[in-house]
C-alpha positions as CSV (number, residue, x, y, z in Angstrom):
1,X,9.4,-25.1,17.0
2,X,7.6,-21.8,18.7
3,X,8.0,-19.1,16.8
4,X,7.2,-15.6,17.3
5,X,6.8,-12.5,14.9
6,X,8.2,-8.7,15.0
7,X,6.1,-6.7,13.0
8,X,7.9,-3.5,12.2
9,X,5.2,-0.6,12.0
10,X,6.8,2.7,13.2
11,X,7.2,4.2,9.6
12,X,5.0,7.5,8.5
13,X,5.1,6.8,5.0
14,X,6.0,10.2,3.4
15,X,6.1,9.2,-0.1
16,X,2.3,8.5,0.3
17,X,1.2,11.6,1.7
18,X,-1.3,13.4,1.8
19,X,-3.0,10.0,3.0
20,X,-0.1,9.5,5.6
21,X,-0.7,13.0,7.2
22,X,-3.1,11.4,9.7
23,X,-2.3,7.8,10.1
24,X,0.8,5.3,9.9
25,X,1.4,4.0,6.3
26,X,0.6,0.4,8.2
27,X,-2.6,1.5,8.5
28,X,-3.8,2.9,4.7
29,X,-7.0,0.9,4.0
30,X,-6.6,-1.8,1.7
31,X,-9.7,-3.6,0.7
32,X,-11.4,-1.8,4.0
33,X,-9.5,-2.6,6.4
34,X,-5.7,-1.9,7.7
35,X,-2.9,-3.3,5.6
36,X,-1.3,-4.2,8.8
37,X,-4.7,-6.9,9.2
38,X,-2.4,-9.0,6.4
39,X,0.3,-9.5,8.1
40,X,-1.3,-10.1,11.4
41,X,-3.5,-12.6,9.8
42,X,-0.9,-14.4,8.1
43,X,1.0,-15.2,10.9
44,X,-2.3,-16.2,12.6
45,X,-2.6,-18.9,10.2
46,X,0.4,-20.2,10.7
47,X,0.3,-20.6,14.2
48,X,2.5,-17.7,15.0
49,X,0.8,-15.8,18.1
50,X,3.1,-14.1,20.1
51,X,3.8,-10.8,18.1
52,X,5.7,-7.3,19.1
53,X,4.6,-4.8,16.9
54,X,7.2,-1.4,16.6
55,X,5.3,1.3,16.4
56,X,6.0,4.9,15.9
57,X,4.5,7.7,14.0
58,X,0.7,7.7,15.2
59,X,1.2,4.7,17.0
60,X,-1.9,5.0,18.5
61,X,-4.0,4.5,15.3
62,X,-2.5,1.2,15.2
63,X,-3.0,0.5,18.9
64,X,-6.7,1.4,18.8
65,X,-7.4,-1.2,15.6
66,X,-5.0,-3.9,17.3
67,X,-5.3,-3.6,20.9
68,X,-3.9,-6.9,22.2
69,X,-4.3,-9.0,19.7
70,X,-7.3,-10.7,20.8
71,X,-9.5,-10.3,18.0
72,X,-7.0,-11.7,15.1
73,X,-6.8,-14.6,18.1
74,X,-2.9,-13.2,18.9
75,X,-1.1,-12.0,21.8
76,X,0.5,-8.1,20.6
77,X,3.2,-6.6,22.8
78,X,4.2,-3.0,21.4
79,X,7.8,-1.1,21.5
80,X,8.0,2.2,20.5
81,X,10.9,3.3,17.7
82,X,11.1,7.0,18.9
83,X,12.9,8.2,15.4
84,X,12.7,6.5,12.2
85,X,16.1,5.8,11.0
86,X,16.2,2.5,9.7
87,X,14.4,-0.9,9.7
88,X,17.5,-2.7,11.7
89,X,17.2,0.4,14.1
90,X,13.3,-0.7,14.5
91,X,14.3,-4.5,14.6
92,X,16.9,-3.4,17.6
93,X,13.8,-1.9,19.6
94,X,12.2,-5.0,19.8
95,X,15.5,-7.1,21.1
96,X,14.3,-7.5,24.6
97,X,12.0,-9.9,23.3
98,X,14.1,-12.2,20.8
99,X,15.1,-14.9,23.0
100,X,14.1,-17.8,20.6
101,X,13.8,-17.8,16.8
102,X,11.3,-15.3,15.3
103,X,10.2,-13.7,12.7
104,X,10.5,-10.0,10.6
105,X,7.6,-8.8,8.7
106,X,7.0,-5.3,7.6
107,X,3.5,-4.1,8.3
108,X,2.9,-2.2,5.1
109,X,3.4,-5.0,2.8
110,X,0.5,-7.4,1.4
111,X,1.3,-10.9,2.7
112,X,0.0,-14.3,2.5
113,X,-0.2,-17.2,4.8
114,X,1.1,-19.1,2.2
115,X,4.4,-17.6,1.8
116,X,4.6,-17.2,5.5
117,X,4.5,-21.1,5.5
118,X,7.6,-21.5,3.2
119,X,9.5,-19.8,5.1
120,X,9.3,-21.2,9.0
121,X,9.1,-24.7,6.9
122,X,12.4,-23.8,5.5
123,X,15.1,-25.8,6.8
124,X,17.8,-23.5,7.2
125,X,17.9,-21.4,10.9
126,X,17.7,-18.8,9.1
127,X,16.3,-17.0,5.4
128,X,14.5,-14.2,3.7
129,X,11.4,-14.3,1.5
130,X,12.4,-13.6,-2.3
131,X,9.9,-12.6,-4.7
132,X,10.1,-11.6,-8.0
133,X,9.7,-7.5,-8.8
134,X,8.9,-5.5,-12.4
135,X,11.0,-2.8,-10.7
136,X,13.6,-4.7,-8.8
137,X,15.5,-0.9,-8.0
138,X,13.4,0.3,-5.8
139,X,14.4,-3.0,-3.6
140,X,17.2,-4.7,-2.0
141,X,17.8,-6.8,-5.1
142,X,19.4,-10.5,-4.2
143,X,22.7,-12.5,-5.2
144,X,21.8,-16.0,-4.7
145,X,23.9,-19.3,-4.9
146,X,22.1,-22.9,-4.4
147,X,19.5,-21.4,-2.4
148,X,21.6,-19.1,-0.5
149,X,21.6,-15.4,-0.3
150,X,25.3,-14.7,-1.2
151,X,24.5,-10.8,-1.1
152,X,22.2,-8.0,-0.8
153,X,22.6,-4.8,-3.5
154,X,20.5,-2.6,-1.8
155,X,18.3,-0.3,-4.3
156,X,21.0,-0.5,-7.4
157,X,21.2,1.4,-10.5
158,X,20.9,-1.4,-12.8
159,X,19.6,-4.9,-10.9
160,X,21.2,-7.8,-11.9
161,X,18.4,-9.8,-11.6
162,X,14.8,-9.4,-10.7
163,X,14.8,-11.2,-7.5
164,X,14.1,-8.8,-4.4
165,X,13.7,-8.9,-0.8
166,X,10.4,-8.7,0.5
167,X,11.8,-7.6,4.1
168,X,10.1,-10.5,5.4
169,X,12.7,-12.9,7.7
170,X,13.6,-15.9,9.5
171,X,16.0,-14.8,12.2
172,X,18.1,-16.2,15.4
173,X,18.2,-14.8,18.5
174,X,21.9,-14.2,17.8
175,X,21.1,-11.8,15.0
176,X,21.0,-9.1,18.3
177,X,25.1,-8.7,17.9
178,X,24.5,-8.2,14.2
179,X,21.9,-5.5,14.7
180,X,24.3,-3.9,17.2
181,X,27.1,-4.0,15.6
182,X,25.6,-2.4,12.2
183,X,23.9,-0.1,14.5
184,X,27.5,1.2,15.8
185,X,28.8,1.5,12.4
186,X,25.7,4.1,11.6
187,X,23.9,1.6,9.6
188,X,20.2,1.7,10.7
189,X,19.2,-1.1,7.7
190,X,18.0,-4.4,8.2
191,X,19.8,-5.4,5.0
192,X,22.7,-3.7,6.2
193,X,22.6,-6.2,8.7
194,X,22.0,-9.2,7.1
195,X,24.7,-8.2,4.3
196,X,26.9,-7.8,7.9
197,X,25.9,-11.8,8.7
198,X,26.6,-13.3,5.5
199,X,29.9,-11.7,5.9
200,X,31.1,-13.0,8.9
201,X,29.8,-16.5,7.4
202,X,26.2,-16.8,8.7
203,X,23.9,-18.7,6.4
204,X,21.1,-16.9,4.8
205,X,18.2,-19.3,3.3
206,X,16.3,-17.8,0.0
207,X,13.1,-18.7,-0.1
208,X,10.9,-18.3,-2.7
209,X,7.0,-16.4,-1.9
210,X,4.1,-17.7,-3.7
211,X,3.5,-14.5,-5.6
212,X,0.8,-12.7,-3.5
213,X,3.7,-10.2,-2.0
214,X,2.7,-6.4,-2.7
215,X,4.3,-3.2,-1.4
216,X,2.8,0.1,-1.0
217,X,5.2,2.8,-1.8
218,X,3.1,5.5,-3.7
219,X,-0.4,6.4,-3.8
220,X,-1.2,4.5,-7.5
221,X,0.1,1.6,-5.0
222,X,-3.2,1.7,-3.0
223,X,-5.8,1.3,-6.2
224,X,-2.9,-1.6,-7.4
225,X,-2.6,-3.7,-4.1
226,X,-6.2,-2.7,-3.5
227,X,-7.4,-4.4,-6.6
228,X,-5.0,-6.9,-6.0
229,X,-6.7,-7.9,-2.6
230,X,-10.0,-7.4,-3.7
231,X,-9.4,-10.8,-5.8
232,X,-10.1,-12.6,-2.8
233,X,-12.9,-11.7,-1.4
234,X,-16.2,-13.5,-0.9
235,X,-19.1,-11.5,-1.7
236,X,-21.9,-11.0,1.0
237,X,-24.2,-8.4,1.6
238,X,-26.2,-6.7,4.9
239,X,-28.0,-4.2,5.1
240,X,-30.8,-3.1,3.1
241,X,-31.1,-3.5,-0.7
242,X,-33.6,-1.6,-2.1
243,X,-36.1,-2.5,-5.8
244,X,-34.3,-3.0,-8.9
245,X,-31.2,-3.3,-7.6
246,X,-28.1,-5.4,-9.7
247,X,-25.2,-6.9,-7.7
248,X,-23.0,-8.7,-10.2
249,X,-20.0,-10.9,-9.0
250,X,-18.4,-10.8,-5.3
251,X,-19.4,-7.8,-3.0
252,X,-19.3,-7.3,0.4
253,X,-21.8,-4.5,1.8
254,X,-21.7,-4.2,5.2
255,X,-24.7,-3.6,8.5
256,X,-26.6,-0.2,8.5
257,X,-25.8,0.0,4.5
258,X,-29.0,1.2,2.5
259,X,-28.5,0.6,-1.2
260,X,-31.3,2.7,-2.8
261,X,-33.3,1.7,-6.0
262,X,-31.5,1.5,-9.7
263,X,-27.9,1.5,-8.3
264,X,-25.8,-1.4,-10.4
265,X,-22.7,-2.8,-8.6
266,X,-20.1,-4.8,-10.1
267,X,-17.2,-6.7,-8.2
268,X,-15.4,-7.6,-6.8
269,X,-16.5,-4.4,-4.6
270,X,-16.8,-3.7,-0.8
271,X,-18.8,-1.4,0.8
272,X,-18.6,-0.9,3.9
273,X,-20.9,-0.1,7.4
274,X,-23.7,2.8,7.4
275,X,-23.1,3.9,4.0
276,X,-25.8,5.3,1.9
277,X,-25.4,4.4,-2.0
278,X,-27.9,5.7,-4.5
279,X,-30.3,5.9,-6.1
280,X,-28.8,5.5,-9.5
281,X,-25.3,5.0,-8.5
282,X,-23.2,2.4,-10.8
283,X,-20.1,1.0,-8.7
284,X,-17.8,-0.6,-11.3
285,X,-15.1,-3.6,-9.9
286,X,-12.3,-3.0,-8.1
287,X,-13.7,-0.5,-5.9
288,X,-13.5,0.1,-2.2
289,X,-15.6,2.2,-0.5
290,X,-15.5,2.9,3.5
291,X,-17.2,3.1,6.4
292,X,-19.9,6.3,6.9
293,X,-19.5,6.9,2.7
294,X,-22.5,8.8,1.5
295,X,-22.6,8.7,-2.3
296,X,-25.2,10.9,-4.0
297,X,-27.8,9.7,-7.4
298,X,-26.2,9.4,-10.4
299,X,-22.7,9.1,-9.7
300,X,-20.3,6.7,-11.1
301,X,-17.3,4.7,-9.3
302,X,-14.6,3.2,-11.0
303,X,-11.1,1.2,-9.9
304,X,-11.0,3.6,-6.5
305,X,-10.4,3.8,-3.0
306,X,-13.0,6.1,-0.7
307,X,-12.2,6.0,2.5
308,X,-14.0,6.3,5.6
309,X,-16.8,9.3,6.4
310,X,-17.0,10.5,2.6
311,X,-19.0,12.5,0.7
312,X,-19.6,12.4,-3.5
313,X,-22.2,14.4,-4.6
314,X,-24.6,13.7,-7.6
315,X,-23.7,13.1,-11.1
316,X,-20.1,12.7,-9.9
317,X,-17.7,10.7,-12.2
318,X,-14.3,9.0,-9.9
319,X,-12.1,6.6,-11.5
320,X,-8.6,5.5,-10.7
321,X,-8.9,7.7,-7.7
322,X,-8.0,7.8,-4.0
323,X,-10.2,9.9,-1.7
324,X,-9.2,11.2,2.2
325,X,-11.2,10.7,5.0
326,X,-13.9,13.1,6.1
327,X,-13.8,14.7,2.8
328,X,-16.9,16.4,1.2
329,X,-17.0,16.3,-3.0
330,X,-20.0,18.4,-4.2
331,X,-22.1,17.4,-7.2
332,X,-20.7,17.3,-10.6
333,X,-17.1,16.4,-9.5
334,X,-14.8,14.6,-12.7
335,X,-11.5,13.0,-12.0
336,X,-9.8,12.7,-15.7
337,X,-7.9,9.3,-16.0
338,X,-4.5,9.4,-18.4
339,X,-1.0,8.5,-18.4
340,X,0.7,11.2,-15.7
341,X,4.0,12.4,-14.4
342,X,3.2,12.7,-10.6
343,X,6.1,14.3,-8.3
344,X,6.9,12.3,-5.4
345,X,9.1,13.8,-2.5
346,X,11.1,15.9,-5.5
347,X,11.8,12.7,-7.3
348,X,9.2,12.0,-10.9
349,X,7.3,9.3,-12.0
350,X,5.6,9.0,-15.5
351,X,2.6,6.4,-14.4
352,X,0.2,5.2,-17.1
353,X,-3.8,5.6,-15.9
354,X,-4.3,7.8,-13.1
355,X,-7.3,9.6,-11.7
356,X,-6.9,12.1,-8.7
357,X,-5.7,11.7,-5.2
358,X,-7.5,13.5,-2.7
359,X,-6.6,13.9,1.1
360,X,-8.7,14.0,4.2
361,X,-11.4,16.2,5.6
362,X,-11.1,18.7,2.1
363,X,-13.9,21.2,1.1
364,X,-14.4,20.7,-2.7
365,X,-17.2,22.7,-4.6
366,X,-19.2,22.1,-7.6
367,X,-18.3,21.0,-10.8
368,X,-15.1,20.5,-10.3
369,X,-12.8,19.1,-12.4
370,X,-8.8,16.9,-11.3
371,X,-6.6,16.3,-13.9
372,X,-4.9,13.0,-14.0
373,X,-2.2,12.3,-11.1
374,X,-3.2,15.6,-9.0
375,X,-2.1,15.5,-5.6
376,X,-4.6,17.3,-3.6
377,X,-3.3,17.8,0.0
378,X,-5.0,17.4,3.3
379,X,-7.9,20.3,4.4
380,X,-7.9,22.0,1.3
381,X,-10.7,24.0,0.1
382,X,-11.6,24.7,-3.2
383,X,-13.9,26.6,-5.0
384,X,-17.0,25.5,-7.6
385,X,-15.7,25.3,-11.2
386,X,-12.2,25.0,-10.7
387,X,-9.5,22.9,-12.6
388,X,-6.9,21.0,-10.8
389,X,-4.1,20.8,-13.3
390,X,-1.3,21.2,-10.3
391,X,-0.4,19.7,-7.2
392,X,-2.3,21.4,-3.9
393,X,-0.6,21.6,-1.1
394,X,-1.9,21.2,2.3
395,X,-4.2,23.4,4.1
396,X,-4.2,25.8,0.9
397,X,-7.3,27.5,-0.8
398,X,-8.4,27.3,-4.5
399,X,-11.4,29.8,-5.4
């Protein structure tokens, strides 16, 4: 049966700002590269090549790292979703193209081949990928009865079970009136319109993921789906390694990289292209660490993301710790690690070992010091000795 896939990509992400101030959330690094790679690549492997991708909010990030497709060996066609308002509102931009069975996959979620698998092989016409969630309430949560969804309690109080809905779907063409007809009735969820099929009778196939599903809602998200990824790779290493050098376990360092003499690096780890590491620098596992990353003697690495064109000056200490793009940490720079209650978007969460979370192109001085679950905004500047014990907003200045 020919299949093809709508990957819905047009979200900005704002509960992971500052990170999503310059990029769609589909495009947050995960293990260095795109999470939106995972779901392109799962699909690959199962055959599925013809793909529309709706794209939105700095949609062309996500067209520059695509393109057409032709690298992940797939054929992309993009729609646009001009205003955010709903996954079944995003679905409905891609409707020109569903003319045969197809389907759903939301570009910000790790996903597996796998699980991809089980659900075209699933015999129903059509089903949703179930997986089981520690915190089923921030999900639609699933009413199943032999094997069928019998409803969908989207985001409830208290769950009555821990089975979720990864987003990810089998659909018929005829799933167009559905998404219409929702659409009319002001409801711009997809789950809004499946809830809509079962309704009227439709039959909705549960099938059960292998596991390997992940979902990036806040920043701790990143360092957990980034260690979880990590798991996987295969370690291999360009560049050049310089005397007394010790790589221990699976990491990838990638062409132009110079890892200079006494650094220690424990995976799994990736580096990636024309960093410079060292000397003295100890990289501890489940790190990732970006393109153009420049990481100054004696400086230690722990459970963190650095993204691309960074700078970490010497005798630096960053653990559980997201770091922007372009930013420039001078030396002596701490990120404390403890149990913190971060505010999200006005709402609080009490999350057990966090570091800090830096945004892009920021202007930090030295000795430094973030306590744990600071939010530092994008551009920020802030002056030698100071302590981070609050939120930074954008753009602001901390002397």
């Amino acid at each position: 049966m020919d299949m093809k896939a709508v990957i819905l990509a047009a979200g900005k992400g704002r509960r992971l700002r500052p990170f999503t101030d310059d990029m769609p959330k589909v495009m947050l690094p995960i293990a260095n590269r795109p999470i939106i790679a995972s779901a392109i690549a799962a699909l690959a492997e199962n055959n599925v090549r013809d793909i529309v991708i709706v794209a939105g909010y700095r949609q062309e990030r996500i067209k520059d790292y695509v393109g057409n497709g032709g690298s992940f060996d797939v054929d992309v066609t993009y729609v646009e979703q001009k205003r955010q308002i709903g996954t079944g509102h995003a679905l409905m931009q891609a409707a020109d193209h569903l003319d045969e069975p197809f389907l759903v996959v939301p570009g910000d979620n790790l996903i597996d081949g796998d699980s991809i698998a089980a659900l075209i092989g699933h015999d129903g016409e059509q089903a949703v990928l179930m997986e089981k969630s520690p915190s089923p309430s921030k999900y639609g949560v699933l009413s199943t009865r032999d094997g069928m969804v019998v409803d969908i309690h989207e985001k409830p109080d208290v769950p009555e079970s821990n089975l979720v809905s990864t987003g990810v779907y089998k659909l018929q063409p005829s799933i167009r009136d559905r998404l219409a007809a929702s659409l009319e009735d002001g409801h711009g969820s997809l789950t809004d319109v499946i809830r809509l099929a079962i309704s009227h009778g439709e039959q909705i196939g549960a099938v059960a993921g292998s596991g390997a599903w992940m979902d990036v809602v806040y920043p701790w998200n990143v360092l957990e789906v980034n260690a979880h990824a990590l798991q996987n790779i295969r370690g291999g290493q360009a560049g050049t390694r310089e005397r007394n050098v010790v790589i221990k376990g699976n990491v990838q360092v990638g062409n132009d990289t110079v890892i200079h003499p006494g650094c220690y690096i424990s995976g799994p780890a990736v580096i990636g292209e024309g960093c410079e590491i060292g000397p003295n620098v100890c990289i501890f596992p489940s790190t990732s660490i970006g393109d153009d990353v420049t990481v100054y003697p004696f400086t230690d690495i722990r459970y963190s993301v650095v993204m691309d064109g960074v700078r970490i000056g010497s005798h630096s200490f960053i653990s559980h710790s997201v770091i922007g793009k372009n930013t420039r940490l001078s030396s002596h720079f701490s990120t404390m690690v403890g149990d913190a209650v971060i505010d999200v978007d006005g709402a609080f969460h009490r999350v057990a070992d966090q570091g800090a979370y830096v945004g892009g192109v920021c202007r930090v001085g030295q000795q430094v010091v973030v306590s744990p679950g600071r939010i530092v905004g994008t551009g920020c500047r802030i002056g030698p000795r100071a302590v981070i014990d609050t939120d930074i907003p954008n753009e602001s200045s901390v002397m």
